[in-house]
N, C-alpha and C positions, 0 to 999 in steps of 0.2 A: 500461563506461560510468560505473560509481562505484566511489569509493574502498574499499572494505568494512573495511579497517585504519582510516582513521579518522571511517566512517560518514557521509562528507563526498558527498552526492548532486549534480553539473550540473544546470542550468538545462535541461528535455529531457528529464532521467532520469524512468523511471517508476519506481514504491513502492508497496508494499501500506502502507497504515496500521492499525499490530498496535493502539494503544491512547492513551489522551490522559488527561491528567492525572497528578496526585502517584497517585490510587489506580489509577493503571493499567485507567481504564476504558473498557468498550465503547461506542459509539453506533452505536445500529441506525439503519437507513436510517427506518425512520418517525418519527423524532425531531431527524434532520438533515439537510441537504442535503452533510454531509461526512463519514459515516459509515466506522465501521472496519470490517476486512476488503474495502476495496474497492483497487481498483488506480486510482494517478493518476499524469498526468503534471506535474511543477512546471515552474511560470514561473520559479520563484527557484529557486538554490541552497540546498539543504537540510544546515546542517553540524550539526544539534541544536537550534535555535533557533529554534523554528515550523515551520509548512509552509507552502506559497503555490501555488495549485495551478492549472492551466491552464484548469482548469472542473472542476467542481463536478458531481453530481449532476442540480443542476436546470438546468445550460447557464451559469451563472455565472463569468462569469473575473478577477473582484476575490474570490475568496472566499480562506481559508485559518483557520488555528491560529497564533496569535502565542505560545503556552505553550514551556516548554521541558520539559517536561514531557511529551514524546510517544516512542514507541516505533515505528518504521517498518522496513522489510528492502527489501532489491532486489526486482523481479519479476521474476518466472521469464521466459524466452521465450513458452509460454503464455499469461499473461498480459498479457504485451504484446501480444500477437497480435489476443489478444481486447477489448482496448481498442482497437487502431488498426481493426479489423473494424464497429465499432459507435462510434469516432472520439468514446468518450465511457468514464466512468469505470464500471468493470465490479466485479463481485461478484470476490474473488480465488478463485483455481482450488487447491482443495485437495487433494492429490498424495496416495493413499493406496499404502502401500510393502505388499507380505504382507511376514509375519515366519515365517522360518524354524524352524523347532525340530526336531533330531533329523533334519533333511539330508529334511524333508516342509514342505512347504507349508501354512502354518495362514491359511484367506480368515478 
């Protein structure tokens, strides 16, 4: 559904958003209605240059990020799932991998 070569997201696409600003920061959900780590779907095309998002948090669908200064990735399937489930913007779903050492299993 996006481009991941030149980070260029459709109109539709969903995204986690990693971070916003020149300092690459967080916004927790109790300080925005557009907080990072959450999965959205955009109304606009996303090619670096803001974000513009289908709703928001609080049901809003004029909301977004005009900075160019944001950091975002695809959603998983997961994620989408669980956005279209509850048909609003979700907590993003964090995928813990074990790590092998020595051909055993370290939880």
């Amino acid at each position: 559904m996006e481009n991941k070569e030149s980070n260029i997201y459709p109109v539709g696409a969903y995204v986690v958003l990693l971070t916003v600003g020149k300092n690459k920061g967080k916004m927790p959900l109790n300080q925005c209605s557009i907080p990072t780590d959450y999965v959205y779907k955009l109304r606009q095309a996303h090619n670096g240059e803001g974000i513009y998002l289908d709703k928001d948090t609080k049901g809003s669908r004029s909301n977004g990020y005009s900075t160019l200064n944001l950091e975002v990735r695809a959603a998983t399937e997961y994620e989408i799932a669980e956005y279209e489930k509850n048909d609003a913007p979700c907590p993003a779903i964090e995928i813990v991998v074990s790590q092998i050492i020595n051909e055993y299993p370290i939880y």
